[in-house]
ROPAPA-456722 format. One line per field, with one value per residue (C-alpha): chain; residue in one letter; x, y, z. Coordinates in pm, 1 decimal. Layout:
N
chaine [A; ...]
residu [A; ...]
x [X; ...]
y [Y; ...]
z [Z; ...]
! end
This chain:
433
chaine [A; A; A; A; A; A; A; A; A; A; A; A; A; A; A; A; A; A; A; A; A; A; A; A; A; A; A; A; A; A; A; A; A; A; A; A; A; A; A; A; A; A; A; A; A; A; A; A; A; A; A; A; A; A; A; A; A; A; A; A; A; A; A; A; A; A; A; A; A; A; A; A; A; A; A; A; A; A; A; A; A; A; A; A; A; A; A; A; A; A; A; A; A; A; A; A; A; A; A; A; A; A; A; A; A; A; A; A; A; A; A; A; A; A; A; A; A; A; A; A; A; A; A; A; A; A; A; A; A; A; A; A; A; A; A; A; A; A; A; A; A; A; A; A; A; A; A; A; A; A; A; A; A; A; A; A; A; A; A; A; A; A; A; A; A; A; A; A; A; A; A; A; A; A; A; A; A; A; A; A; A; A; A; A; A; A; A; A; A; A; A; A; A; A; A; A; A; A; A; A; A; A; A; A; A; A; A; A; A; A; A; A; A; A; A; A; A; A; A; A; A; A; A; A; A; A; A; A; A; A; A; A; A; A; A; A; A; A; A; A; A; A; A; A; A; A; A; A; A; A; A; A; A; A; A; A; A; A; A; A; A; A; A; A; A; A; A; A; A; A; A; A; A; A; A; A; A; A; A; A; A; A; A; A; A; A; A; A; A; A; A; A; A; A; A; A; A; A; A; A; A; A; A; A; A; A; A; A; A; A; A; A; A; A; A; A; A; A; A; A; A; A; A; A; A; A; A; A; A; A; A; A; A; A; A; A; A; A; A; A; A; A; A; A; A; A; A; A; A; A; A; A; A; A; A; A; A; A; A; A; A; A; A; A; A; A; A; A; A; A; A; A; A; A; A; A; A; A; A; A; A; A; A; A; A; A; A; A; A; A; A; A; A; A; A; A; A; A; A; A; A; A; A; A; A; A; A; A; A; A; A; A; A; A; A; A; A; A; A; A; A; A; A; A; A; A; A; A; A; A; A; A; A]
residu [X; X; X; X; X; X; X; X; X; X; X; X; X; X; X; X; X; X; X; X; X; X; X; X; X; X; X; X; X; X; X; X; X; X; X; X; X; X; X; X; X; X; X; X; X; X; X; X; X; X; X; X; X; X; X; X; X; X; X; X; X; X; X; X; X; X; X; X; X; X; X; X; X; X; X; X; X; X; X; X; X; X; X; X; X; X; X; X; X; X; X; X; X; X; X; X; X; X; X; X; X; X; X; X; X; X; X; X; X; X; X; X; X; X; X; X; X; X; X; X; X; X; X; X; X; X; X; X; X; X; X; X; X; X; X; X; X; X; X; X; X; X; X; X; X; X; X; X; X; X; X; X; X; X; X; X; X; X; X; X; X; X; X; X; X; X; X; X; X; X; X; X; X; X; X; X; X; X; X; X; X; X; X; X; X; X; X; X; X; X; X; X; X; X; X; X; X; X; X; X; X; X; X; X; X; X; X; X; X; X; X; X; X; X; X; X; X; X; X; X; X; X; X; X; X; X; X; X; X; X; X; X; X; X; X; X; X; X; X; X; X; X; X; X; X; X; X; X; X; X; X; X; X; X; X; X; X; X; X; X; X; X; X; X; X; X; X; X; X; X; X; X; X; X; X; X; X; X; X; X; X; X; X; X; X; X; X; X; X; X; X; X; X; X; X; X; X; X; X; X; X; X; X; X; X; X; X; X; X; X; X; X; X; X; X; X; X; X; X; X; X; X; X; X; X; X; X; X; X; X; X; X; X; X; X; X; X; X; X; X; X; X; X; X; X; X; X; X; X; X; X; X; X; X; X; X; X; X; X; X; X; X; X; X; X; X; X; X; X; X; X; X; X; X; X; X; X; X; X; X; X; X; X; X; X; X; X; X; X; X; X; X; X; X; X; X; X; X; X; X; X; X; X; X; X; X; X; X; X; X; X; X; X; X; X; X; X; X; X; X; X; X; X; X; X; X; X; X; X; X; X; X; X]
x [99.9; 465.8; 723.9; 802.9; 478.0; 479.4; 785.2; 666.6; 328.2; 561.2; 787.5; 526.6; 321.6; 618.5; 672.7; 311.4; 373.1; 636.3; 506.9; 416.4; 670.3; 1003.2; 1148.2; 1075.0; 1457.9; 1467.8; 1506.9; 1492.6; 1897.5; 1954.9; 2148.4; 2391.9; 2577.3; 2872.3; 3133.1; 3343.1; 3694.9; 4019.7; 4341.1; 4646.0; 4991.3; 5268.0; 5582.8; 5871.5; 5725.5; 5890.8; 5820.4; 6099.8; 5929.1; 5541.8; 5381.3; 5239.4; 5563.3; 5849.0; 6091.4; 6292.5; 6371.8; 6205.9; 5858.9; 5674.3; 5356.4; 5019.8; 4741.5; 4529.5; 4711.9; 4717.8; 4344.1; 4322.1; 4510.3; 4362.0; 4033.5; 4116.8; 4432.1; 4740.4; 4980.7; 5331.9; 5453.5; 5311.5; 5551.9; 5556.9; 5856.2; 6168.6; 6105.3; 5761.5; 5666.7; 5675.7; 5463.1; 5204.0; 5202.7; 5152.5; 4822.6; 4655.6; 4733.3; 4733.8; 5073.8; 5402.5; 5669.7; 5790.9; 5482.9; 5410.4; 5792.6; 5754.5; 6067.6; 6236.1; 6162.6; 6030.2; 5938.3; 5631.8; 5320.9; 5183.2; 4826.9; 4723.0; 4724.7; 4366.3; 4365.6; 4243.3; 3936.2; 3829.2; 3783.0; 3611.8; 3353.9; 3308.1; 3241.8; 3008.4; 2790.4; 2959.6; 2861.0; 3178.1; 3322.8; 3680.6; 3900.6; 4359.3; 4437.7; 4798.6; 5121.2; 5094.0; 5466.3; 5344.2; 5457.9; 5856.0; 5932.8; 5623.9; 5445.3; 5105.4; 5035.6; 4646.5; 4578.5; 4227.9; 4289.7; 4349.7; 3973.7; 3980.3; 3700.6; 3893.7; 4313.4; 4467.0; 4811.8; 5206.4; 5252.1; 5648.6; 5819.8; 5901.7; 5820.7; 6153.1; 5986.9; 5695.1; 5576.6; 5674.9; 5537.7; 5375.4; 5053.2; 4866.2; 4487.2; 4383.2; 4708.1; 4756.4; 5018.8; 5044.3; 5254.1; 5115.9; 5248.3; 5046.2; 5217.9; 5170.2; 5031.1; 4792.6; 4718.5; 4634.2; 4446.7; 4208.6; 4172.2; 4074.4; 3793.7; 3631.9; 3577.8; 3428.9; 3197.2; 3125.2; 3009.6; 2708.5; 2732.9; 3022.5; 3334.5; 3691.7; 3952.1; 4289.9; 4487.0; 4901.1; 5104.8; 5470.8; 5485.2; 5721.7; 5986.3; 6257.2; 6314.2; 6310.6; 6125.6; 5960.9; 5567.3; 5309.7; 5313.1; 5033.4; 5030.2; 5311.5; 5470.3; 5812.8; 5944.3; 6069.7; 6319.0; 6503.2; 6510.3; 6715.9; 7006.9; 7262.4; 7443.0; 7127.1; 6997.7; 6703.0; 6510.1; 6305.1; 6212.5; 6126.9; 5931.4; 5756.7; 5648.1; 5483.6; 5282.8; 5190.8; 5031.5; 4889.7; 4709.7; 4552.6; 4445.6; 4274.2; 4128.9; 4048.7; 3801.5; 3671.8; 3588.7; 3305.1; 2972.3; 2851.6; 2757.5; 3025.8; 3199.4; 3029.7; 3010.8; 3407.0; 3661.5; 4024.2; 4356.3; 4673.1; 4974.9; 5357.2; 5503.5; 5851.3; 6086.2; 6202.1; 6515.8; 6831.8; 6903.0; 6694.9; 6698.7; 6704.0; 6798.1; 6755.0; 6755.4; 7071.4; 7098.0; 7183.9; 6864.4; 6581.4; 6469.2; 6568.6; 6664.6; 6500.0; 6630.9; 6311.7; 6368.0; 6315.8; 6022.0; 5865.0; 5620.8; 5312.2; 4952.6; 4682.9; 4311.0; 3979.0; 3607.4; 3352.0; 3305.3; 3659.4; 3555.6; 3930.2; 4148.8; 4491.6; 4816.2; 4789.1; 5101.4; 4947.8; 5173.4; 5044.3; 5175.8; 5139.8; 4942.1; 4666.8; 4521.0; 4387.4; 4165.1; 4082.3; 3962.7; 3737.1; 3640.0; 3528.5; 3366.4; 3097.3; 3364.5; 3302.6; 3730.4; 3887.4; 4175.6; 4303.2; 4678.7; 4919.0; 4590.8; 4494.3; 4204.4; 4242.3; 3880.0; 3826.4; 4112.1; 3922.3; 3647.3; 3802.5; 4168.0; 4276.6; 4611.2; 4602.9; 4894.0; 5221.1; 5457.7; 5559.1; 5718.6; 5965.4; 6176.4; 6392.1; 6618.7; 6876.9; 7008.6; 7245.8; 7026.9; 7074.4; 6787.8; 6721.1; 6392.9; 6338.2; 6071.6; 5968.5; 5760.2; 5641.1; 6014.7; 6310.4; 6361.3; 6543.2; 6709.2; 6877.9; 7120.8; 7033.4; 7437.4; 7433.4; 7637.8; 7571.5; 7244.0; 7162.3; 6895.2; 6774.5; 6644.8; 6333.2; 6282.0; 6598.1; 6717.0; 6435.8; 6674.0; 6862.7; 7221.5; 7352.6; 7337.5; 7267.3; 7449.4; 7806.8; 7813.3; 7735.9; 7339.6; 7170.6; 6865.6; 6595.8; 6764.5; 6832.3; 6493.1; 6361.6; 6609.4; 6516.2; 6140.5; 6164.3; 6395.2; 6116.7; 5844.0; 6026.2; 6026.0; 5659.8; 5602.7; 5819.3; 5724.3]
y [-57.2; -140.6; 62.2; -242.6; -369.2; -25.3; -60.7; -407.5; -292.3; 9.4; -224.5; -487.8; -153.6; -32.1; -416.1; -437.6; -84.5; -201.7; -526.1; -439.3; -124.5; -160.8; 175.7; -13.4; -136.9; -533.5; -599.2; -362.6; -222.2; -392.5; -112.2; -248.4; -84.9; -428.2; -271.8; -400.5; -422.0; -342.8; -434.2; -371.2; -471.7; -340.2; -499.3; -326.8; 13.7; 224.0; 539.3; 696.4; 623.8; 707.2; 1063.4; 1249.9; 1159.0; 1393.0; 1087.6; 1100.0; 1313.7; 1180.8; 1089.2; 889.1; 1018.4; 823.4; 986.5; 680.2; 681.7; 1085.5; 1051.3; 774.6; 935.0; 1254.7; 1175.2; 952.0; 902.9; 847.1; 682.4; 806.8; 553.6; 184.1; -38.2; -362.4; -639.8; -606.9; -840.1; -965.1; -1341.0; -1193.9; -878.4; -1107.3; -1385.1; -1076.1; -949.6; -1316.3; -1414.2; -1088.6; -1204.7; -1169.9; -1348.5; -1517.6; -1707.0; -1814.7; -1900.5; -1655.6; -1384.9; -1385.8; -1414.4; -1752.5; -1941.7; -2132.9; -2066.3; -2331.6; -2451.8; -2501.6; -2109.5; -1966.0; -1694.3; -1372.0; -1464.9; -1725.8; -1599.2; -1326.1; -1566.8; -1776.3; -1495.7; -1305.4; -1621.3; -1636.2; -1265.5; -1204.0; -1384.3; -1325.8; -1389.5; -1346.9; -1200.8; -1195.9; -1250.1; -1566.0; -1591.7; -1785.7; -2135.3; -2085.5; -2160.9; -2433.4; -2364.1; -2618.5; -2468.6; -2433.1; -2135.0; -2156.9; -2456.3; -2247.2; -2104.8; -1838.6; -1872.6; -1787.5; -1729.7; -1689.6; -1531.0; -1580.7; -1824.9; -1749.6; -1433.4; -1257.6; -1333.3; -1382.4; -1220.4; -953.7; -1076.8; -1462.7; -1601.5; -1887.2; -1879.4; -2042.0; -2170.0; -2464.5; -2595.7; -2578.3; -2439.8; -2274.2; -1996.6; -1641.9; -1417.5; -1134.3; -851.0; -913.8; -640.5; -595.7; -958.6; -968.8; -633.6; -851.1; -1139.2; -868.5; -750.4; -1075.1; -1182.8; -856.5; -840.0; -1202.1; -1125.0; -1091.7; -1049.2; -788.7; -916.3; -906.7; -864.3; -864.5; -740.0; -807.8; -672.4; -760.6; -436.6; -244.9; -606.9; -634.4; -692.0; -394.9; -489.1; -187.5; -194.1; -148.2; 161.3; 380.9; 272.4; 482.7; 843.1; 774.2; 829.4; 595.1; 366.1; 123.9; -227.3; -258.9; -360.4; -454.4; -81.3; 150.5; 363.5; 164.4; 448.1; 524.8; 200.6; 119.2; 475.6; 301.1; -23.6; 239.9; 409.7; 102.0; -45.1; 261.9; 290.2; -54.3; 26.4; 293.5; 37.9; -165.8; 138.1; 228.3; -126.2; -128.4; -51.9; 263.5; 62.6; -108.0; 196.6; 411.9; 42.4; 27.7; 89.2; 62.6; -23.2; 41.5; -78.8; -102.6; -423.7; -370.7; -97.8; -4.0; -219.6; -92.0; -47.0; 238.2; 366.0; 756.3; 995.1; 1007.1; 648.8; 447.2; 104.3; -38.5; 146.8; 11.5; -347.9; -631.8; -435.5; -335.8; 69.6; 289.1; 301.7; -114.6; -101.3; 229.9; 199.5; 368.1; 299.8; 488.4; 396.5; 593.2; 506.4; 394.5; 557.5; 718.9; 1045.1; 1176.6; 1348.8; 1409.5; 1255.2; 1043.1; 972.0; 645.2; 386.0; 89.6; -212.1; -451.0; -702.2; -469.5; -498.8; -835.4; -721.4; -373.1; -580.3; -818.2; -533.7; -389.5; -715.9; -737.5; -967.0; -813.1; -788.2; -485.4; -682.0; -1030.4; -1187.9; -911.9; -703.2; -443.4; -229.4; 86.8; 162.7; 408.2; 579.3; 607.6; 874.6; 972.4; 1135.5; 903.4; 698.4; 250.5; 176.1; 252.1; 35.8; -92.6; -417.6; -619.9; -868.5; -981.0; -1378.8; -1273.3; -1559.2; -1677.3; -1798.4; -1502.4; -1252.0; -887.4; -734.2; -361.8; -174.9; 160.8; 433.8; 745.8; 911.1; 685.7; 346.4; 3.1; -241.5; -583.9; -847.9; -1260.3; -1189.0; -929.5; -754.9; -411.5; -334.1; 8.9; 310.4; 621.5; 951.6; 961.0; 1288.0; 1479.4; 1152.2; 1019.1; 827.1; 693.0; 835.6; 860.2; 539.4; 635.0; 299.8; 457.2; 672.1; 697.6; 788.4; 1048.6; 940.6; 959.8; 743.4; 537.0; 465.4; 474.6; 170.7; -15.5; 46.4; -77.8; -378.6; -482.0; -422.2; -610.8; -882.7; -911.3; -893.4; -1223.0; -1403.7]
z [3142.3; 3162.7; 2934.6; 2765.0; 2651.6; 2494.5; 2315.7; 2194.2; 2059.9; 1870.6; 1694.8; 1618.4; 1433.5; 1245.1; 1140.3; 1019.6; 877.1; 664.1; 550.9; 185.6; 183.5; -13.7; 128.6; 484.5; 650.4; 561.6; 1020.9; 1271.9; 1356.9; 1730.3; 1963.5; 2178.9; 2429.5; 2345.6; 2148.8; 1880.7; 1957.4; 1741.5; 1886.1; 1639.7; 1708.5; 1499.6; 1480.3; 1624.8; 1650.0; 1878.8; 1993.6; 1790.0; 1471.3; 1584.6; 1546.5; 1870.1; 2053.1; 2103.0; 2083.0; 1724.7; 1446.0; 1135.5; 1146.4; 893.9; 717.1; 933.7; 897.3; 1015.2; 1314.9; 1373.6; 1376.0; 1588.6; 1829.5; 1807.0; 1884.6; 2161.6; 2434.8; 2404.0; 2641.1; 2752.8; 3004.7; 2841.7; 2932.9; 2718.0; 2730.2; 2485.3; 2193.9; 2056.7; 2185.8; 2551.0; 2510.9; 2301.8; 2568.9; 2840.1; 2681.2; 2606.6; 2936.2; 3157.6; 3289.3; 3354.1; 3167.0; 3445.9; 3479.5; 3100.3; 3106.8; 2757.8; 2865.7; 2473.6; 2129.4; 2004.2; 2343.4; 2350.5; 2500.1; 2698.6; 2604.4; 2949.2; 2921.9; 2966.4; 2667.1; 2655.4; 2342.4; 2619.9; 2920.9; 2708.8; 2551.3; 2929.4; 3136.4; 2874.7; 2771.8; 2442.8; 2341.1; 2106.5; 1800.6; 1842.3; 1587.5; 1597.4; 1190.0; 1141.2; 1382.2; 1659.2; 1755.8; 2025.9; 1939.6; 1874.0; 1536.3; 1428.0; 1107.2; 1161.0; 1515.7; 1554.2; 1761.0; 1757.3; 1996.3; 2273.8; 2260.6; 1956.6; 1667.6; 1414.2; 1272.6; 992.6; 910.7; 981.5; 1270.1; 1309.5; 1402.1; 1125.5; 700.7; 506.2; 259.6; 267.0; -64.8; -28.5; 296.1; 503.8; 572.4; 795.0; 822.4; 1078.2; 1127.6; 732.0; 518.0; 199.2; 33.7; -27.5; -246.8; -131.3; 22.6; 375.8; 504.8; 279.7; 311.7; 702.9; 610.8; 341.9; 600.1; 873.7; 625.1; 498.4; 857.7; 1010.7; 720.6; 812.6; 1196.9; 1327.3; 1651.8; 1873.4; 1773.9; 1929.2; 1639.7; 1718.1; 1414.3; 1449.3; 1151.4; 1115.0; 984.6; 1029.1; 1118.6; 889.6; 665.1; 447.9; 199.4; -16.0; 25.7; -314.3; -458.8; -375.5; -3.7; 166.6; 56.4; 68.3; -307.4; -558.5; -365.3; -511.2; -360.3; -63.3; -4.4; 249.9; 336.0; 190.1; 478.7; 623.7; 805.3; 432.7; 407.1; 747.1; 772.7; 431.3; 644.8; 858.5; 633.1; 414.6; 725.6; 821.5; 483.9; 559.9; 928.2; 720.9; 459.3; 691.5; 901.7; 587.8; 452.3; 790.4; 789.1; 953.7; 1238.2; 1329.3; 1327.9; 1564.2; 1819.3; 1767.2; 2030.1; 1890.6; 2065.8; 1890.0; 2019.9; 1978.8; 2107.1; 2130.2; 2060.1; 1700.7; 1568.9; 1623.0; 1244.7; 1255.1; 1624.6; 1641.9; 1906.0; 2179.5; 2162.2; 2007.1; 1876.4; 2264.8; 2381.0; 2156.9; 2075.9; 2257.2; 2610.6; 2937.0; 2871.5; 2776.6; 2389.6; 2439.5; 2613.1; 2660.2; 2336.6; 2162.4; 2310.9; 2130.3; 2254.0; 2036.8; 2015.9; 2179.9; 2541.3; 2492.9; 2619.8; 2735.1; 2467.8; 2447.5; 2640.4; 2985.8; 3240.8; 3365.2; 3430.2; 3207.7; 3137.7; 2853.6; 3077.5; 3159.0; 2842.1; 2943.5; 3199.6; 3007.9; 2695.6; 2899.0; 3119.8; 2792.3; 2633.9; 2970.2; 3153.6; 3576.7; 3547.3; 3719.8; 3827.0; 3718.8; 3748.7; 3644.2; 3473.2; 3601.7; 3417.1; 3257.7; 3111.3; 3394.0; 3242.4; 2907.2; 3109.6; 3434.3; 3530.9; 3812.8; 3888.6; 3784.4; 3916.7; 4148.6; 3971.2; 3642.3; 3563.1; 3275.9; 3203.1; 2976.3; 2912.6; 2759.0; 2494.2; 2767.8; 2995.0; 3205.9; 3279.9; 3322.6; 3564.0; 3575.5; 3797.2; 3813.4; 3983.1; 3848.5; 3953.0; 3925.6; 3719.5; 3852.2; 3670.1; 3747.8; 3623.4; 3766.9; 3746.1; 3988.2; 3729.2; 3593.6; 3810.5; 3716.5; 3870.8; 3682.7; 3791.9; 3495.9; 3612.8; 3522.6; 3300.8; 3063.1; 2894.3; 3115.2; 3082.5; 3396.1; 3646.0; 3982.4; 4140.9; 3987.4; 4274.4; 4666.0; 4658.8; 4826.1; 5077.4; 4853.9; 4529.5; 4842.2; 4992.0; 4634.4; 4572.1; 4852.4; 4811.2; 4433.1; 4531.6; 4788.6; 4516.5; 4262.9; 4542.6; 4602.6; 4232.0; 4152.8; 4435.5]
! end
């Protein structure tokens, strides 16, 4: 007799078992091999201000995060783009800025764009509900933007870049507007809840936080360890309440675990991200305020990238180069999507089980508000970076130089920074072209 007729004649038993039995389960629990998938963006994270990172001085208190990251890998070389619109428009679409035409802060994402959520849901026969909680920053500065029109079952949250005010905000549901009052974070976190506990099928979830964005506004008591501040104000020291933003979001990342049934727990993968570096108001060493946020250098775009759960079997740190883009293809890789490689994406889930090398080269960009732009490339060794001006191209040692003090170009270069220039300058060619 075939093994499954057995295993039908065993469930129909412990169903006719069961039939007059209260202590009996009301269905039978289905065991899928599909996980459920967490991606969380914070705001303006960089690694400076993230635990299990030897960048900074002054950590805040995340013990969400430290677990997260301790039970799963964590990345040291994820490259992501310098200010938010561009790193978001790099996952959805698995490509490069030039492509999207998304290189700053506040350009628009075309809808002709296929999205992450949908090429999920039309190469998996539907299998996920996917739902965007939270930050879209994909449609410049519109409030009544619909981003479930590009393919996504569900959004709700803060359609702009950044709320004026964490406790005075626009929210945004089908295109509609209203005014929460609700501090933000622990708004997105309440959103995030209702609609897992709504699912009932593997669901894609991506959670975006402004946290920690400016501004500095103080967080509810009871969700971040950082004394009794006073409100801010222009000239305080903004690293408390910053640090504050941190924890207060990591307490709901931790709400939001707990708030899941024991199921969807042990079926969960999570992704925890960074997508730009930390502002300069509160860069610390050895990063500086012309090293973080809004440039190409490493503080800018060198952020956090935790990954834990499901079929995460490696622990600790990996040197992988990964870019921001890769996510694409590792989250539909993940969903049942046959996507090792797509457009810019290239997939990392091997990564979460095996030691091997993804990729040779790194990639980012940058317009700068003049029109002008800024590319950098890298290998594992040395780091390129170039002016549309031809002005102020620069190339680092990362082996000697992490952080990019010294520029190679000021001075004749020996043969290796030489062939390592030319072979990045002809990478950098292929990549853009």
């Amino acid at each position: 007799m075939p093994k499954y007729i057995y295993i039908l004649l065993a469930l129909a038993s412990l169903f006719s078992a069961c039939k007059d039995n209260r202590d009996c389960p009301d269905e039978i629990p289905i065991v899928t091999t599909t996980p459920n998938i967490l991606l969380i963006i914070a705001d303006d994270l960089g690694k400076d201000a993230t635990p299990g990172y030897d960048e900074g001085t002054t950590k805040p208190n995340t013990p969400t995060l430290d677990s997260i990251r301790m039970n799963g890998l964590s990345f040291d070389n994820f490259w992501v783009n310098p200010t938010c619109s561009p790193t978001r428009a790099s996952i959805i679409t698995g490509k490069y800025g030039y492509r999207t035409e998304v290189k700053n802060a506040s350009e628009v994402l075309s809808s002709d764009e296929m999205v992450l959520q949908k090429y999920i849901n039309d190469n998996t026969n539907n299998a996920y509900s996917t739902a965007i909680v939270g930050k879209w920053h994909l449609s410049g500065n519109k409030s009544n933007t619909n981003p479930e029109d590009f393919g996504i079952d569900y959004y709700e949250g803060l359609i702009k870049g950044a709320a004026e005010d964490y406790y005075s905000w626009t929210k945004t549901s089908n295109g509609n507007t209203s005014t929460e009052t609700e501090y933000i974070t622990s708004k997105f976190t309440n959103l995030a809840i209702e609609w897992v506990q709504e699912q009932n099928k593997p669901w894609f979830l991506w959670q975006a936080y402004t946290a920690p964005h400016t501004p500095f506004h103080l967080p509810p008591a009871g969700t971040h360890s950082q004394g009794t501040l006073a409100p801010y104000q222009e000239g305080d020291e903004p690293l408390p309440y910053y640090h504050a933003a941190v924890e207060s979001m990591d307490y709901e990342i931790g709400r939001l675990l707990n708030s899941m049934t024991a199921t969807d727990k042990e079926n969960l993968i999570i992704i925890f991200i960074g997508d730009n570096g930390s502002p300069n108001q509160v860069a610390q060493s050895p990063y500086t305020p012309r090293t973080v946020k809004g440039t190409v250098y490493q503080g800018g775009i060198n952020t956090p990238l935790f990954i834990a759960g499901k079929g995460v079997t490696r622990r600790g740190r990996d040197a992988n180069l990964v870019n921001s883009t890769d996510l694409f293809a590792t989250i539909a890789s993940l969903a049942g999507a046959a996507t090792n490689e797509i457009y810019d994406s290239k997939s990392i889930v091997e990564l979460l089980t095996t030691e091997k090398k993804i990729r040779d080269f790194q990639y980012s960009e940058l317009r700068n508000t003049d029109g002008s732009e800024m590319w950098t490339i890298r290998n594992i060794d040395y780091k390129l970076i170039i002016n549309s001006n031809n002005n102020n191209n620069q190339l680092y040692d990362l082996r000697s130089d992490p952080y990019e003090k010294i520029n190679l170009l000021n001075r004749p270069l020996d043969t290796e920074a030489s062939t390592v220039k030319e072979l990045l300058e002809a990478e950098l060619v292929l990549i853009r072209n």
